[in-house]
N, C-alpha and C positions, 0 to 999 in steps of 0.2 A: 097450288103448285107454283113453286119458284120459277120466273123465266131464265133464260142465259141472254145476255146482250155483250158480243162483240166491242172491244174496247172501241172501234171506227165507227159504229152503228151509237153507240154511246154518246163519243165524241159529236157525231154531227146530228142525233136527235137528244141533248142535253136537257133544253126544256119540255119535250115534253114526255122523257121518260120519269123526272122528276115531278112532275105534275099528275102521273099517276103513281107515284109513291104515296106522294103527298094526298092526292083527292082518292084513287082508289085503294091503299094501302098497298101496291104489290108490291115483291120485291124481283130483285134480280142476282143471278150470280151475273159477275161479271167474269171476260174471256180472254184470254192475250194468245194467239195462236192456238182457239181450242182449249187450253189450261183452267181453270177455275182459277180465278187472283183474288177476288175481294166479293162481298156481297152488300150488297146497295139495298137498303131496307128504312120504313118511317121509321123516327125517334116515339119511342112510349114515351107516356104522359109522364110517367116518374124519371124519364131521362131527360126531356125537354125542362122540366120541370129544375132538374139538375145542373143542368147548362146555363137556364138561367140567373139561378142563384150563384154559380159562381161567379157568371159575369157583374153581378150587384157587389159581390165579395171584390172584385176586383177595383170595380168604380171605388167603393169605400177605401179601400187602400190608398190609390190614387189624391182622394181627397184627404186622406190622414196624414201624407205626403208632403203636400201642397201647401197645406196648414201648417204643419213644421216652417217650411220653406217660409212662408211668408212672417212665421212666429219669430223665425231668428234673424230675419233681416229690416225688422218692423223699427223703424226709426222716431217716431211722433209719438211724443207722451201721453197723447189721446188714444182711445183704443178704436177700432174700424165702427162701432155701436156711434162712440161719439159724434165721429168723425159725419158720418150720416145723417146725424142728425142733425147736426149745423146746414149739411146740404140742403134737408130737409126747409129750414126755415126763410 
């Protein structure tokens, strides 16, 4: 059975309504004056699962970015391998 948790009841037990989402699965409708507004429920595994990958989808952009960024501003006839490598020694 879904519970109802009051948007104020929400607010001021945040952690540990979500710690039983999280550890007992349950969910909740939530209430704005008695209303149903939203329902607060765990992420399934093929959602979590979803989330994650776009946030990797994200970082890789980010870094394709970067790359440009530093490709077109790159001044030294050595390339960043070489450049390394001299530190190295």
């Amino acid at each position: 059975m879904i519970e109802k948790i009051g948007i104020r009841e929400l607010k001021n037990q945040t952690s540990q309504v979500l710690r039983r989402v999280r550890e007992d699965m349950v969910e909740y409708v939530v209430t704005l004056r008695g209303e149903p507004v939203a329902v607060l429920r765990p992420l399934t595994q093929d959602e979590s699962e979803h989330i994650r990958q776009d946030r990797i989808e994200d970082e890789i952009a980010d870094l394709r970015s970067l790359s440009k960024l530093i490709a077109a501003s790159w001044t030294s006839k050595k390339s960043g391998v070489e450049l390394v490598e001299e530190q190295r020694r």
